[in-house]
MARBA-3410 file (N, C-alpha, C, O; in Angstrom, 1 decimal):
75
0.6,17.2,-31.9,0.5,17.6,-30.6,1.2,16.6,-29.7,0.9,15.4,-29.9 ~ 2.3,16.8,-28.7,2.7,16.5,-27.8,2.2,16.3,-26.3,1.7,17.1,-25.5 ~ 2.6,14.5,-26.3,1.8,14.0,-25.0,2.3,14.7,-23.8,3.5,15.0,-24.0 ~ 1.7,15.0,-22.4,2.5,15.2,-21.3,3.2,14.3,-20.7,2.7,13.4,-20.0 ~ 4.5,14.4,-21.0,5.6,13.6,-20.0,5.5,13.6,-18.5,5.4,14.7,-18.1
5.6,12.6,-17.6,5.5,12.8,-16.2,6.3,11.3,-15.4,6.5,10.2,-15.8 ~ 6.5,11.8,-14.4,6.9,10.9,-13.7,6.2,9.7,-12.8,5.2,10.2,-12.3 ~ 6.3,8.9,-12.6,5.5,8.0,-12.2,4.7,8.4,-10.9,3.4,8.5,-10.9 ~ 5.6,8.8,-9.5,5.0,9.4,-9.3,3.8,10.6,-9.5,2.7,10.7,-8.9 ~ 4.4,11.3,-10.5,3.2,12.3,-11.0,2.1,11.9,-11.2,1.0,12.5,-11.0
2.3,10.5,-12.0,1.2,10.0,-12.6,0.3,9.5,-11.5,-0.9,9.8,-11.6 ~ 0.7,8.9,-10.5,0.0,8.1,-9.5,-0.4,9.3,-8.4,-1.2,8.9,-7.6 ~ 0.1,10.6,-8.5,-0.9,12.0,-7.5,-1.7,12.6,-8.7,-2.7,13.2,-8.2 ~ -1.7,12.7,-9.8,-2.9,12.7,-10.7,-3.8,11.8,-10.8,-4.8,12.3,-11.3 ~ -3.9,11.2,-10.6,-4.9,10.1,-10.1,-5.3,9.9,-8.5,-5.9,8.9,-8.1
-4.9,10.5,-7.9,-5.2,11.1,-6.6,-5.0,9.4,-6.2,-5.8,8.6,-6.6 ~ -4.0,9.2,-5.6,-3.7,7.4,-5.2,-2.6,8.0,-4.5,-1.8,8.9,-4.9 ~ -2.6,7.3,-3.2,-1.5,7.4,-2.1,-0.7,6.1,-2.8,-1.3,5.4,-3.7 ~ 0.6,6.0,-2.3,1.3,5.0,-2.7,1.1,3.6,-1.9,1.9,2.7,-2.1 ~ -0.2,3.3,-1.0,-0.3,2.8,-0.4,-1.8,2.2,-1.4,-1.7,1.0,-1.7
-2.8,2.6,-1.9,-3.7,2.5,-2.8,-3.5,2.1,-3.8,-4.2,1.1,-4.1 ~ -2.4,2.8,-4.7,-1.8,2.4,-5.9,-1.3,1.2,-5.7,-1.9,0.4,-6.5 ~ -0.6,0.8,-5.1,0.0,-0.4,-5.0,-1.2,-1.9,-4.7,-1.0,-3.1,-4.9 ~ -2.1,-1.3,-4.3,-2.9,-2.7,-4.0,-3.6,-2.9,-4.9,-4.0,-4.0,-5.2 ~ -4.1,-1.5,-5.7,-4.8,-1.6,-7.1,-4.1,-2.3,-8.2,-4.7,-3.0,-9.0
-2.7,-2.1,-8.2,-1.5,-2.7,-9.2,-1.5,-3.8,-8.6,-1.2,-4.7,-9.4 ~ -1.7,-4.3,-7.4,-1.6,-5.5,-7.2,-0.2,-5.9,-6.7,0.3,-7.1,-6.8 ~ 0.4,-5.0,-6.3,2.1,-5.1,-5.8,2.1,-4.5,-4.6,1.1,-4.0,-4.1 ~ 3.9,-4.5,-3.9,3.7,-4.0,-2.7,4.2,-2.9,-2.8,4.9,-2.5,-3.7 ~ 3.7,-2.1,-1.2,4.1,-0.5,-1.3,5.8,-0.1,-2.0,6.2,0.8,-2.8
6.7,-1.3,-1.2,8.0,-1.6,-1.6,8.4,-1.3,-2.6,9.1,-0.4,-2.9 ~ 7.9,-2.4,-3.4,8.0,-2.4,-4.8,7.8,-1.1,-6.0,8.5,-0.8,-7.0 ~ 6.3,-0.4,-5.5,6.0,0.6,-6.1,6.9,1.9,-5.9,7.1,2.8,-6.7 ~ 7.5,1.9,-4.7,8.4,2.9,-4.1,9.8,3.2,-4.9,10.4,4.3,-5.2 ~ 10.3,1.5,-5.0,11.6,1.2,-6.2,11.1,2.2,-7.4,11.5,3.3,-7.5
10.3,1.6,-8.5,9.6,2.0,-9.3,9.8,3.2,-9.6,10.3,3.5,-10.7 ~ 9.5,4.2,-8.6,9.0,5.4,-8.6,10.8,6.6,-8.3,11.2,7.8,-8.6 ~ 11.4,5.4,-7.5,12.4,6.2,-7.6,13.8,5.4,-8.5,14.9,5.7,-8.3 ~ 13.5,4.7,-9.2,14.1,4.4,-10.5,14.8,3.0,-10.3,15.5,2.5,-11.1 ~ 14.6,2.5,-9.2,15.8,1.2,-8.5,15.4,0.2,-9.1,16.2,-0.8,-9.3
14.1,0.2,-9.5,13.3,-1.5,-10.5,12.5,-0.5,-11.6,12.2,0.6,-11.6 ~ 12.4,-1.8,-12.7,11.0,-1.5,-13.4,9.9,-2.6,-13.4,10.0,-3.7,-12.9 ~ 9.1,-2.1,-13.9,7.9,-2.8,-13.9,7.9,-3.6,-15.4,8.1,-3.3,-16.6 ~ 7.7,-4.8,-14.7,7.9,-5.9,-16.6,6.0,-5.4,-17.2,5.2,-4.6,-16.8 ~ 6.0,-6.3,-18.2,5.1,-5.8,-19.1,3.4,-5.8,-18.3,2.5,-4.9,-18.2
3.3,-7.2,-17.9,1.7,-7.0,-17.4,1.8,-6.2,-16.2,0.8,-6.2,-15.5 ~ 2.4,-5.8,-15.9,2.3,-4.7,-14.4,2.5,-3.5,-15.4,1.5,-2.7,-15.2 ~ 3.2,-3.1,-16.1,3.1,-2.1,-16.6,1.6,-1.6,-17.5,1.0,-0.6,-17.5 ~ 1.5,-2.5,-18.1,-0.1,-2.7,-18.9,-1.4,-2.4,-17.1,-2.5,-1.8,-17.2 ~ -1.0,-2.8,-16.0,-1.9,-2.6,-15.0,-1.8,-1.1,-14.2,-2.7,-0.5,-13.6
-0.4,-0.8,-14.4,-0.1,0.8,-14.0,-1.1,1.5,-14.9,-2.1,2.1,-14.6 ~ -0.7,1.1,-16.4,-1.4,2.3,-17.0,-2.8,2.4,-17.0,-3.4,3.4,-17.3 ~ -3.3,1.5,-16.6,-5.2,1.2,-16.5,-5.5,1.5,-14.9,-6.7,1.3,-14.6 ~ -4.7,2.0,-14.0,-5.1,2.5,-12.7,-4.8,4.0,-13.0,-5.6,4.8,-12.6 ~ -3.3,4.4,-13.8,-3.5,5.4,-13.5,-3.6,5.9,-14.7,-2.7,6.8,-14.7
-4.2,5.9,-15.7,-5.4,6.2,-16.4,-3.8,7.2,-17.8,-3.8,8.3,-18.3 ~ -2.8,6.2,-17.8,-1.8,6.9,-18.9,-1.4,5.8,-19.9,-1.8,4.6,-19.9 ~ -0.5,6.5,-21.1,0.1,5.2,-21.7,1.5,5.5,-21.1,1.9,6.5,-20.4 ~ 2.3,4.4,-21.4,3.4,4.2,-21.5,4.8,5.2,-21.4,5.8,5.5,-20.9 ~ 3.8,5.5,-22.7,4.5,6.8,-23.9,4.8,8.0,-23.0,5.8,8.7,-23.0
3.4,8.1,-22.3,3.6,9.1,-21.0,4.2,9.3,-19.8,4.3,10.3,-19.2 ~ 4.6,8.2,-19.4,5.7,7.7,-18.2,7.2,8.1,-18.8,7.7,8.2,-19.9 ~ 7.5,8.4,-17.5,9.1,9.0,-17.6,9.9,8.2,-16.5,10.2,8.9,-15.5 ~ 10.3,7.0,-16.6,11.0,6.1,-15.5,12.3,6.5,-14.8,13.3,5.8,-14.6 ~ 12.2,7.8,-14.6,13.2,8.5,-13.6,12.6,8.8,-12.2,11.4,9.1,-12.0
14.0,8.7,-11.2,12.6,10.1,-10.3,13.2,11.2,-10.5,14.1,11.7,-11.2 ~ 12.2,11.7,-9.6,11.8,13.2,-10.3,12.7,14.3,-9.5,12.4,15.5,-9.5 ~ 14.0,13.7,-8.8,15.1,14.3,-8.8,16.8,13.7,-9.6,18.0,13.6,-9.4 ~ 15.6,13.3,-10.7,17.1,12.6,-11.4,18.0,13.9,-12.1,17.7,14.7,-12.9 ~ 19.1,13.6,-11.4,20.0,14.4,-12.4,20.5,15.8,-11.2,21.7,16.2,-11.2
19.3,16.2,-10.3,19.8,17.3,-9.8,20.5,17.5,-8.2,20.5,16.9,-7.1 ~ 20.9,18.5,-8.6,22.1,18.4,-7.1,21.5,19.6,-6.9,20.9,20.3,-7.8 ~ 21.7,20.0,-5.2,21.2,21.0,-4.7,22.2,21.9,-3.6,22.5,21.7,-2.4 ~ 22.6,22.9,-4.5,23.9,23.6,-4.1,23.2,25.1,-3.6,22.2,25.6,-4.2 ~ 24.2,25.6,-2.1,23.6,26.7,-1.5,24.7,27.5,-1.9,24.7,28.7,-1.7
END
């Protein structure tokens, strides 16, 4: 069986956490988590080990894109 893939974002509104919450529970700033979320930084290991224990995923389950990577939006 195959884990659900999601984006960090995703992960952190599955866990019902504003990015303002999330961030103080991780122990970082809104800033920082915002990078994160839209792909500009990552998170080194013990922040990453603290993502996964707030928002309740592993690793394996994180998708460190955001979640308009790749698409263009043509009328």
């Amino acid at each position: 069986m195959s884990e659900i893939k999601m984006s960090l974002a995703d992960a952190r509104r599955r866990a019902k956490l504003t990015q303002k919450e999330a961030a103080a529970r991780i122990g970082i700033s809104v800033d920082t988590l915002g990078n994160y979320e839209r792909g500009k930084k990552f998170p080194d290991i013990p922040r990453l080990k603290r993502i996964e224990a707030v928002y309740g995923v592993t690793y394996n389950q994180l998708i460190f894109l955001p979640e308009d990577y790749g698409l263009t939006v043509t009328e």
